[in-house]
C-alpha positions as CSV (number, residue, x, y, z in Angstrom):
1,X,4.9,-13.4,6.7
2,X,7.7,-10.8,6.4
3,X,9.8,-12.7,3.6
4,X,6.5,-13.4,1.8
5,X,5.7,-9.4,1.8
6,X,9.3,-8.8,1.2
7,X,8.9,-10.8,-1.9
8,X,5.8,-9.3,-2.8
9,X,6.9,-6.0,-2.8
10,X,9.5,-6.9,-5.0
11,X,7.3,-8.3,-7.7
12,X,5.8,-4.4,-7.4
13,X,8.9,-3.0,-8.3
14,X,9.2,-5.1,-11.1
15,X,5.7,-3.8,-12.0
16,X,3.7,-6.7,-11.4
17,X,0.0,-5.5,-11.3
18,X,-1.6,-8.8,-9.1
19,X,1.5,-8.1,-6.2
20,X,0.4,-4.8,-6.1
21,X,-3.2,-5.7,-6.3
22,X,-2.5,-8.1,-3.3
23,X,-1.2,-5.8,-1.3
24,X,-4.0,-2.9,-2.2
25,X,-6.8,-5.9,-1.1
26,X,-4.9,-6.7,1.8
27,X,-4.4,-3.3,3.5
28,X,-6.9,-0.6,2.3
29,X,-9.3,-1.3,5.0
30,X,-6.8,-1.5,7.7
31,X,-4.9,1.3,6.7
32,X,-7.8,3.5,6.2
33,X,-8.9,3.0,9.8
34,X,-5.4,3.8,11.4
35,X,-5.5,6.8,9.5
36,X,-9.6,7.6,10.7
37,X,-8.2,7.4,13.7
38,X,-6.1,10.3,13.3
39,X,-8.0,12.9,10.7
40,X,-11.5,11.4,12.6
41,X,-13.3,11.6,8.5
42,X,-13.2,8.7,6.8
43,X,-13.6,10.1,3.3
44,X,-10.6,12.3,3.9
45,X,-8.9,8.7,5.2
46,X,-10.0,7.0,2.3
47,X,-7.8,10.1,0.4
48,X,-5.0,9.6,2.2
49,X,-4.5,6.0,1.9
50,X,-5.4,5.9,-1.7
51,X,-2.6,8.3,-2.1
52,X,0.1,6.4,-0.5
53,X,-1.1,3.5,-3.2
54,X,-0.5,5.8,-5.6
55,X,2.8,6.5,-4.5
56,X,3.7,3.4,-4.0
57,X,3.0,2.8,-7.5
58,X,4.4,5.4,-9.2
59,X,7.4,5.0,-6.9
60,X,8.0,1.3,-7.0
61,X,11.0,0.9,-8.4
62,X,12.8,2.6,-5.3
63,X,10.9,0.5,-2.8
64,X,13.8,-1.3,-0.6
65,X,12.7,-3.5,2.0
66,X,15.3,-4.0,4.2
C-alpha cells in the first residue's frame, strides 16, 4: 500500500491528472471527517480539505515521499 501511494504521488508531481484524481476520490471523505472532528462544521471541513488538494496540486512538484 505505501509503495503503491509512493508511486502515485509521484505520477502527481509529474502532473498526472487521474493519480491525483485517485488520490482526491480516495481521501476527501476520510479526510474531511478527521478534520470535522476538530473545527465540529463540516462545511468549514469540507474548506479545509479542499484546500490542502489544492495545495497539493499547485505544489506537486516538491512533493517527496520519503
Amino acid at each position: 500500500m505505501v509503495h503503491l501511494e509512493s508511486n502515485t504521488f509521484e505520477k502527481i508531481k509529474n502532473g498526472d491528472e487521474k493519480a491525483f484524481d485517485y488520490i482526491f476520490d480516495t481521501y476527501y471523505t476520510v479526510l474531511c471527517i478527521f478534520a470535522n472532528k476538530y473545527v465540529e462544521d463540516i462545511g468549514v471541513a469540507e474548506d479545509i480539505v479542499q484546500e490542502l488538494f489544492i495545495k497539493i496540486w499547485i505544489k506537486r512538484e516538491q512533493i517527496n515521499i520519503r
